[in-house]
N, C-alpha and C positions, 0 to 999 in steps of 0.2 A: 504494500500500500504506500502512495504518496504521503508526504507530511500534512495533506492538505484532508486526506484521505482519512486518517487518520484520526484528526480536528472532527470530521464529519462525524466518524462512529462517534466517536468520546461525547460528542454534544447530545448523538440519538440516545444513547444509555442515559446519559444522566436524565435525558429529558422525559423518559420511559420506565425509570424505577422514581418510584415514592425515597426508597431509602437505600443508597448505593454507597458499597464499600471498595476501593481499589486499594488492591492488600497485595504483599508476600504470600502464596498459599491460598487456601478456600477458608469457609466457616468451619469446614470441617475438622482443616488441617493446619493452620498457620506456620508459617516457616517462616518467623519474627516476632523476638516478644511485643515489639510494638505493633505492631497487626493483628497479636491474639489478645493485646490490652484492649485495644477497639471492639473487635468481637466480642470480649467478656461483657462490655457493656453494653453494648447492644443487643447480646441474647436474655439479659438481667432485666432490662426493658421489656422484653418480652416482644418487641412488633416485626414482623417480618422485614429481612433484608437479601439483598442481592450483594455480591462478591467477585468483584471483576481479579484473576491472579494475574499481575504485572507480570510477574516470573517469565510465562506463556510465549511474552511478544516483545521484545524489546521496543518496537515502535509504538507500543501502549506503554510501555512503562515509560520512554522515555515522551511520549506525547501528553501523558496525565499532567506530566510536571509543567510542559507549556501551556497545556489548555485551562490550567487553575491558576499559573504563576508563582506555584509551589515546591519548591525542590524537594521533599521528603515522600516518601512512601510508609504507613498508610494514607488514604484520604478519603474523609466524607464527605457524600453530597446528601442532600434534605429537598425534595424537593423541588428539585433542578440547582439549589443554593448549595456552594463552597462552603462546610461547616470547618475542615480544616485538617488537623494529623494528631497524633494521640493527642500530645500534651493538652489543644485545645479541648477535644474531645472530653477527657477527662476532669480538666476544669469547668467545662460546662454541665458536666453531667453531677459535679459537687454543686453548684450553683441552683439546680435544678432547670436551667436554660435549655438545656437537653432534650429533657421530658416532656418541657412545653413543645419543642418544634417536632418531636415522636410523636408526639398526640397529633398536633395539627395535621401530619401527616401520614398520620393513619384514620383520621376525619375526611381525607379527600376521599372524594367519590372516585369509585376507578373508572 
């Protein structure tokens, strides 16, 4: 795939899962503590997620990082929105900021 190419899937995914994970590994399987710190909280939540493995493609791993402007791997999206990589992840989820945009978007109509 072109870089352009690329951009295109990255945009249909996000725009097509309620709650997307591009991680190290699967839900199943994380191949990073910080990809299974993600996971742990969002199976704790309880709402259904999808899991894109970087690993897989290198033009998704390295495409995720230009299409967010993010250099790290994990990374969350909310609803087409940029939520960020563990660390945020994890602060927001102390905060309860978290829970509020799970809920919202697991209130969207599919």
């Amino acid at each position: 795939m072109t870089e352009l190419d690329v951009q295109k899937y990255l945009a249909n995914l996000v725009a097509n899962h309620k709650v997307l994970l591009f991680m190290k590994g699967n839900k199943s399987f994380p191949q990073c503590g910080f990809s299974a710190a993600v996971v742990e909280v969002l199976k704790r939540h309880g709402v259904p997620f999808e899991t894109i493995n970087v690993l897989q493609d290198a033009g998704v791993r390295d495409g995720i990082k230009q299409f967010s402007n993010w250099p790290t791997i994990p990374q969350l999206y909310i609803n087409g929105e940029f939520i960020g990589g563990c660390d945020i992840v994890r602060e927001m989820d102390a905060s309860g900021e978290l829970a509020d945009k799970l809920k919202a978007a697991a209130s969207v109509a599919s």
